[in-house]
C-alpha positions in Angstrom: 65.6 113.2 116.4 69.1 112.5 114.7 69.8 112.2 111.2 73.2 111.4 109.2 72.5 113.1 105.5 75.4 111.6 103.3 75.5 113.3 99.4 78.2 111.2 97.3 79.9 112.1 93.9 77.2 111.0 91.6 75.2 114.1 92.9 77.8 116.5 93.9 78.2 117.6 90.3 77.8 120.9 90.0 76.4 124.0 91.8 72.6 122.8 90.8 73.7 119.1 92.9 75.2 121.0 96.2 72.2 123.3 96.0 69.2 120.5 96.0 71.3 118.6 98.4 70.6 122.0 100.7 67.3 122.3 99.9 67.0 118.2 101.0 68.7 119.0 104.3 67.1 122.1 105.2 63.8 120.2 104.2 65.1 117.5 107.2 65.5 120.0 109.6 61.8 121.0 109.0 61.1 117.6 109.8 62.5 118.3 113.4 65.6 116.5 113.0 69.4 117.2 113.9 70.7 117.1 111.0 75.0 116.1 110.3 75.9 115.8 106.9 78.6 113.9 104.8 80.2 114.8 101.5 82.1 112.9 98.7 84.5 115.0 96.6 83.4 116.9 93.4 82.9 113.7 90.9 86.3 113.6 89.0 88.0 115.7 91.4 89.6 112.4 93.9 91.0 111.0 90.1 92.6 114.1 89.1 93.9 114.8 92.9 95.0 110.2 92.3 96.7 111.5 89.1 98.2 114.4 90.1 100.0 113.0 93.7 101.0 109.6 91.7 102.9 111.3 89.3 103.7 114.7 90.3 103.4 116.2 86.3 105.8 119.2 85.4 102.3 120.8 84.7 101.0 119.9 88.3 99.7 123.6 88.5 97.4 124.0 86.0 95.6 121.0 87.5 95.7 122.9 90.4 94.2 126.0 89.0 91.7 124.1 87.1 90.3 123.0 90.5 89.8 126.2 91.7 88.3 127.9 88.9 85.5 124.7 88.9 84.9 124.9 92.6 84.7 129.1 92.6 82.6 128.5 89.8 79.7 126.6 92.0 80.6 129.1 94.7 79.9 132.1 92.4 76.7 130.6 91.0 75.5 129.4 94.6 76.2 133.5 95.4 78.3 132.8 98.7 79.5 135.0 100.9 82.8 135.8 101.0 83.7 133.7 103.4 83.8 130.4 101.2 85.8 132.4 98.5 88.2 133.0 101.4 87.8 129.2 102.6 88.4 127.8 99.2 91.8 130.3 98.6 93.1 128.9 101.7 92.8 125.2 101.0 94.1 125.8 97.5 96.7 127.4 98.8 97.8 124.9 101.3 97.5 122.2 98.6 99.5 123.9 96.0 102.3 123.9 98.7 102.1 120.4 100.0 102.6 119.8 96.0 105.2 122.0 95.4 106.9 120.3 98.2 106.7 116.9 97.3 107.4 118.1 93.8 110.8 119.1 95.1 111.5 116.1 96.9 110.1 113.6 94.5 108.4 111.9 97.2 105.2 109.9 97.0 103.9 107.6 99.9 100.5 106.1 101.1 100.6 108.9 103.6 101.6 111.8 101.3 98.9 110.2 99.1 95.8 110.1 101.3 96.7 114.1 102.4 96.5 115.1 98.7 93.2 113.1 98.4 91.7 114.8 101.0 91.5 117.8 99.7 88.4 117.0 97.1 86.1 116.3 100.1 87.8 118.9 102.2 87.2 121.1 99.1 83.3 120.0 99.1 82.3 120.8 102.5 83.0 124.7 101.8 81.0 124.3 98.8 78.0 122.1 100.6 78.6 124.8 103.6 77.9 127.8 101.2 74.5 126.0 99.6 73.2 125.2 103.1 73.9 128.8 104.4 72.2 130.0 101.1 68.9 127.9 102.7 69.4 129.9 105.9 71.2 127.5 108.2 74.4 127.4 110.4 76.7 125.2 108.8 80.4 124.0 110.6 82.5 122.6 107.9 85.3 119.8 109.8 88.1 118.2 109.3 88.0 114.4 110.3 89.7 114.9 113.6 87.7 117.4 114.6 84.9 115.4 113.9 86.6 112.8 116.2 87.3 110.1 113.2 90.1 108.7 114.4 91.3 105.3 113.0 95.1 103.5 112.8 97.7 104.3 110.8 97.2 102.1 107.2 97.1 104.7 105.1 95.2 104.1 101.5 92.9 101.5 103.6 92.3 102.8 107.1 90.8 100.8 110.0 88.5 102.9 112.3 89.2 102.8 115.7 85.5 102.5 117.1 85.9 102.5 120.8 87.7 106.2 120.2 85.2 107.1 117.6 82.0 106.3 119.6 83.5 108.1 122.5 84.8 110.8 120.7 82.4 111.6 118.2 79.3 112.3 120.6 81.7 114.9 122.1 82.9 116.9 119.3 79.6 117.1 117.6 76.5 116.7 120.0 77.4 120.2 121.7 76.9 121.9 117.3 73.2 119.7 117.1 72.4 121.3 120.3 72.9 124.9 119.2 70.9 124.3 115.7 73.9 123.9 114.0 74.6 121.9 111.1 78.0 119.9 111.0 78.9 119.1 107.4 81.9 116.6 107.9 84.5 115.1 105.0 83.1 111.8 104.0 86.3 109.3 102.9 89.1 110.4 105.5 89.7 109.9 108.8 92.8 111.1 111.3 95.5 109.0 112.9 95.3 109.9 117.0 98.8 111.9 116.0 96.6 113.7 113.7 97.5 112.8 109.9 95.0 112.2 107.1 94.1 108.8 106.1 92.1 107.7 103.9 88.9 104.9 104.4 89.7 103.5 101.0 86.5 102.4 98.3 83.1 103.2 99.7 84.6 105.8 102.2 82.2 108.1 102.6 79.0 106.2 103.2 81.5 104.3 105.9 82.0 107.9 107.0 77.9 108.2 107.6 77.4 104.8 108.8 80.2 105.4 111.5 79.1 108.9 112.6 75.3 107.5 112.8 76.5 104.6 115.1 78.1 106.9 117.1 75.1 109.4 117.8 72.7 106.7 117.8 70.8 108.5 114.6 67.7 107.7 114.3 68.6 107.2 110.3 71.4 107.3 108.1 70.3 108.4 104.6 72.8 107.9 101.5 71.7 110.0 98.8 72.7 108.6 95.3 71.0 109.6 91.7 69.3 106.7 91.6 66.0 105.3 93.6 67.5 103.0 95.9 68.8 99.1 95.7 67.3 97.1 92.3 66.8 93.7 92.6 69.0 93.2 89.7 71.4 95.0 87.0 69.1 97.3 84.9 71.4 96.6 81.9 71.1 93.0 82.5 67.4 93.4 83.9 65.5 96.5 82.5 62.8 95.5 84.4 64.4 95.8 87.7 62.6 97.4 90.6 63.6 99.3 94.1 64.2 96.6 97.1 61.9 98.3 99.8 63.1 96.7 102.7 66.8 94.8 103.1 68.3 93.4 106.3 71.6 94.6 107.2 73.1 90.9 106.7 71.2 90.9 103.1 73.1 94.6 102.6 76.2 93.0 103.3 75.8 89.5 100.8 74.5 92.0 98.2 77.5 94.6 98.9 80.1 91.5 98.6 78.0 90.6 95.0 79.0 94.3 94.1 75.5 95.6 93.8 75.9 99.5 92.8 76.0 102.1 95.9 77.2 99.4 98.4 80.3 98.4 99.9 80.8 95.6 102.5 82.4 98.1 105.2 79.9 100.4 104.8 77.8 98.1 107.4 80.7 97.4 110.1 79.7 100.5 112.5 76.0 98.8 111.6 76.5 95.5 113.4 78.3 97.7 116.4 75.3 99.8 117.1 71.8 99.3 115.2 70.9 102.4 113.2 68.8 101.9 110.2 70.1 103.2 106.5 68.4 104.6 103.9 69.2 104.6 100.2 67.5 107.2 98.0 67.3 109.2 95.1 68.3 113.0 95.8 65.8 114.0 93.1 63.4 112.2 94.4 63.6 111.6 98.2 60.0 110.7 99.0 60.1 108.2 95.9 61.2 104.7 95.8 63.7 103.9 98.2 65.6 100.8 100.1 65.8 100.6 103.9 68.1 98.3 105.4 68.2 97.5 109.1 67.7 94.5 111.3 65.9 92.1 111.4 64.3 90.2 108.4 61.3 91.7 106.3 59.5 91.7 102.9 59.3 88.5 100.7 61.9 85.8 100.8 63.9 86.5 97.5 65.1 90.0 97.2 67.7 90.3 94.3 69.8 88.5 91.5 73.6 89.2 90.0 75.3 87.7 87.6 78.8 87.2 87.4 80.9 86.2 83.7 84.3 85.7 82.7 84.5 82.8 85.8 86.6 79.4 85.1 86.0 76.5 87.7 89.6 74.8 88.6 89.0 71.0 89.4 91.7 69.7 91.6 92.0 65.9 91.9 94.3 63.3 93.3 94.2 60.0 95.7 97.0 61.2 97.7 94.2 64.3 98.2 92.2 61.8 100.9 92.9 62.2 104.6 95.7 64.5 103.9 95.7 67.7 105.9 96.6 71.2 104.7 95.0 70.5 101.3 92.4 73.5 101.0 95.0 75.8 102.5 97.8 75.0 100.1 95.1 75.4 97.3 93.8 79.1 98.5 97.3 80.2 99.2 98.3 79.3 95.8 95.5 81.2 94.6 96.9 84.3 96.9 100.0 84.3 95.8 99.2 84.8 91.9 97.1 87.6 92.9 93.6 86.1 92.2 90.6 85.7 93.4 88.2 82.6 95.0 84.9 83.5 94.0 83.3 79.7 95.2 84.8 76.9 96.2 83.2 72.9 96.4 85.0 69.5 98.3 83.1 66.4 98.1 83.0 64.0 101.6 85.5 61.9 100.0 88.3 64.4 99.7 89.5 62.8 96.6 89.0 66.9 94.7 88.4 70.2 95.2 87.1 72.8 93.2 87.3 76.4 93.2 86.3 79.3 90.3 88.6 82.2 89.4 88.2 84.7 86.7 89.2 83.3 83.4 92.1 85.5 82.8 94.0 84.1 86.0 92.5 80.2 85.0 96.0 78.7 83.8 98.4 80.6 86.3 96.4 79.5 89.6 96.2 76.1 87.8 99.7 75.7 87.5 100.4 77.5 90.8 98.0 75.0 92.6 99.5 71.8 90.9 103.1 72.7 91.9 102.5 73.7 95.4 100.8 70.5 95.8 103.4 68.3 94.1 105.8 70.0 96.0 104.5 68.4 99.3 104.5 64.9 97.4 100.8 65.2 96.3 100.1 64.3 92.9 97.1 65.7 91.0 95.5 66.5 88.1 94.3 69.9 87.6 91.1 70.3 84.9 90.0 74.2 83.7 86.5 74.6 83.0 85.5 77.4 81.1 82.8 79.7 79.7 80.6 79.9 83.4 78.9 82.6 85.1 77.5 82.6 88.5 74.4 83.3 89.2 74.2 84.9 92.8 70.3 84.9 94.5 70.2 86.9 98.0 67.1 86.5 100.6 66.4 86.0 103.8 68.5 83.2 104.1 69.3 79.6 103.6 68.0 78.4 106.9 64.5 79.2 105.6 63.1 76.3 104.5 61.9 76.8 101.2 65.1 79.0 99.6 67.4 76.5 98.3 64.7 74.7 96.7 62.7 77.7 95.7 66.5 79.0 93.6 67.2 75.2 92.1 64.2 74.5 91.2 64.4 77.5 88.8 67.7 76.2 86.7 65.1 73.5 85.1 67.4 71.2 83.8 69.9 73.3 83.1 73.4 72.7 84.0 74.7 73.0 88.0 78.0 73.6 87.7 79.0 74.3 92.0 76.9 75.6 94.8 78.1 77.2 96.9 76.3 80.1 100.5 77.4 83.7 100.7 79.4 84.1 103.9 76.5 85.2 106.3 73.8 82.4 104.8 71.3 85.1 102.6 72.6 84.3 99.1 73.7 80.8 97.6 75.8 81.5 94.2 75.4 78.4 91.6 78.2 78.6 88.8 76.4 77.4 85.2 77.5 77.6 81.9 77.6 81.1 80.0 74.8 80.1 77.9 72.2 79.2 80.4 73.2 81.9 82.8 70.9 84.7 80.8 67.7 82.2 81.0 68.3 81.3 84.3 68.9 85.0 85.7 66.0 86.0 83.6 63.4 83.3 85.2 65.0 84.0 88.9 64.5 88.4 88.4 60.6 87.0 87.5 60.7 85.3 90.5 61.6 87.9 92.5 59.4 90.4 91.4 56.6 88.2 91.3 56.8 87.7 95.1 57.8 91.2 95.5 54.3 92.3 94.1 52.3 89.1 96.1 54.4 91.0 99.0 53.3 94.3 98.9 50.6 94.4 96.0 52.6 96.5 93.5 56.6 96.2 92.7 58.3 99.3 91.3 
């Protein structure tokens, strides 16, 4: 049996996070399983490495040294050996010339960028190598290439180049599993085929697990968080928010886009490649609540709620709209092109409008942007700005089923429907309503779902 074991930020704290992360994996191995793991960085060490290659300070050093001393400190009170001491003086070394370098030259580029960067998790698999070593196991600290992460050469926002990956990767690190060792690879980066550092830009790391447990058809990929899985909702908005159980990857993925906490869209792209189920779970508590996601559609029909404020709906009208072509595109390009964001968009049959919601703070500029580009094809229109809405977003198994649309409107109860509009995959419809009905609405929908949730499975937690 395989098993990915990916430890982000949020747990990677101190010496006391690397250390029960150890215990977690060692606890795995027990199990019977082959075991790779994935770090994040230190959590605050990526933003002072972001600070310190943006603007190359005079004082770059004592950032520098302040690293060290906090990741010799873990290593002291881990009691290494003094092989990670020597580790951790090498890297530091090599990334106090790369900024003495570019400190010379003045230079800063995506590349230059994403090599700084990856020193936090190259930094964190010395430290995770030392706790797991302290347990009594063989751990092989590697680089992304030699890990066989290979993607293209955007730097900041790397694409993965799977067909190399899924060939390489079985290669590099099946041959460690079979002689008991433990691979502990950088979670975030990955390596151009000419061998430079990129970086996999935000949710990195649990792209990094996904893609490694794609590629040796792991029987799980487990991300380890400080907190017990997906909730169906916000605790801040929802205190009484409980752990999804079970989530199908395409649920994931309309939750992810929502920006549910501990999930990013790309996390799930190796996912849809090659099934391989993921797990997301409390490191403190690993036999505790927790969410599975993989294929294939289970539990009850609603799963989880998110709101969304600070949204303005644009309303676009005009006869010379009807039977004209090019209309939608000219609006979403205009949106582009002032830098915002669609986040739903509505045409009637007849053509005659066309409505879209942006954040407030962007509601005038795409406004204007939209009516100009428009007039300047010889379509007149009137532009309206509706503001003061939220959307309340509902994911499930998806809008096919016969009963989900009805079983989500028939919640709002006379309050106002402002636009409907699915998720991209069909398991979430988003309806934009005013401000002031949002927090009644979101309220009676979370009851909802945890009613089913516990008519489901008898209890909800």
């Amino acid at each position: 049996m395989k098993l990915v074991a990916k430890f982000g930020g949020s747990v990677l704290r101190d010496a006391e996070g690397y250390s029960a992360s150890a215990k977690v994996v060692k606890e795995c191995v027990g199990e019977g399983y082959k075991v790779v793991v994935v770090v994040s960085a230190m959590k605050g060490v990526t933003d002072s490495l972001l600070k310190v290659s943006g603007s190359l300070p005079k004082d770059w050093k004592k950032y520098v040294e302040a690293l060290k001393r906090r990741h010799e400190r873990v290593l002291q009170q881990l009691g290494s050996s003094e092989r990670w001491f020597k580790e951790l003086e090498k890297n530091v070394e090599e990334l106090k010339n790369v900024l003495w370098a570019l400190y010379i030259l003045r230079e800063h580029t995506p590349r230059t960028r994403d090599f700084v960067l990856s020193f936090g998790e190259r930094l964190s698999t010395i430290l995770m190598s030392a706790a797991l070593e302290r347990e009594g196991l063989n751990p092989i600290p590697l680089t992304p290439e030699k890990a066989g992460i290979f993607t293209d050469e955007n730097y900041n926002e790397a694409v993965p180049l799977y067909d190399v990956i899924e060939r390489e990767v079985p290669k590099r690190l099946e041959p460690f599993l079979e002689e008991d060792k433990v691979p502990v690879v950088t979670g975030f980066l990955g390596s151009t085929l000419e061998g430079s550092i990129t970086t996999l830009g935000r949710g990195g790391s649990d792209l990094t697990a996904t893609i490694l447990g794609s590629s040796l058809k792991a029987d799980e990929v487990r991300l380890y968080t400080d907190i017990d899985g997906i909730k169906t909702g916000n605790p801040k908005e929802f205190p009484d928010a409980v752990t999804i159980r079970e989530l199908s990857v395409e649920e994931a993925i309309e939750l992810a886009h929502l920006g549910a906490k501990r999930l990013h869209p790309r996390t799930f792209e190796p996912v849809l490649r090659r099934h391989v189920d993921v797990r997301v779970l409390s490191l403190y508590d690993p036999k505790g609540n927790n969410t599975l996601i993989s294929h294939g559609r289970r539990g009850p029909m609603l799963k989880a709620v998110a709101l969304l404020n600070g949204l303005a709906i644009i309303t676009v009208k005009g006869v010379g709209m009807v039977g004209t072509k090019g209309v939608a595109a000219t609006v979403m390009e205009s949106v582009t092109k002032v830098g915002a964001n669609i986040y739903a968009i509505s045409q009637p049959v007849s053509e005659i409008s066309i409505s879209i919601a942006v954040k407030s703070s962007k509601a005038d500029l795409v406004s204007n942007a939209i009516r100009n580009a428009l007039e300047g094809k010889g379509i007149s229109v009137e532009t309206k700005i509706k503001d003061n809405v939220t959307a309340v977003s509902v994911v499930g198994r998806g809008l096919e089923e016969l009963d989900f649309v009805g079983n989500v409107l028939s919640l709002f109860d006379n309050k106002p429907v402002l636009m409907v509009s699915k998720g991209p995959l069909d398991q979430s419809l988003t309806v934009l309503t005013t401000n002031k009905a949002s927090r009644e609405i979101g309220r009676k929908i979370h009851e909802k779902i945890v009613e089913e949730m516990m008519q489901y499975y008898g209890e909800a937690k």
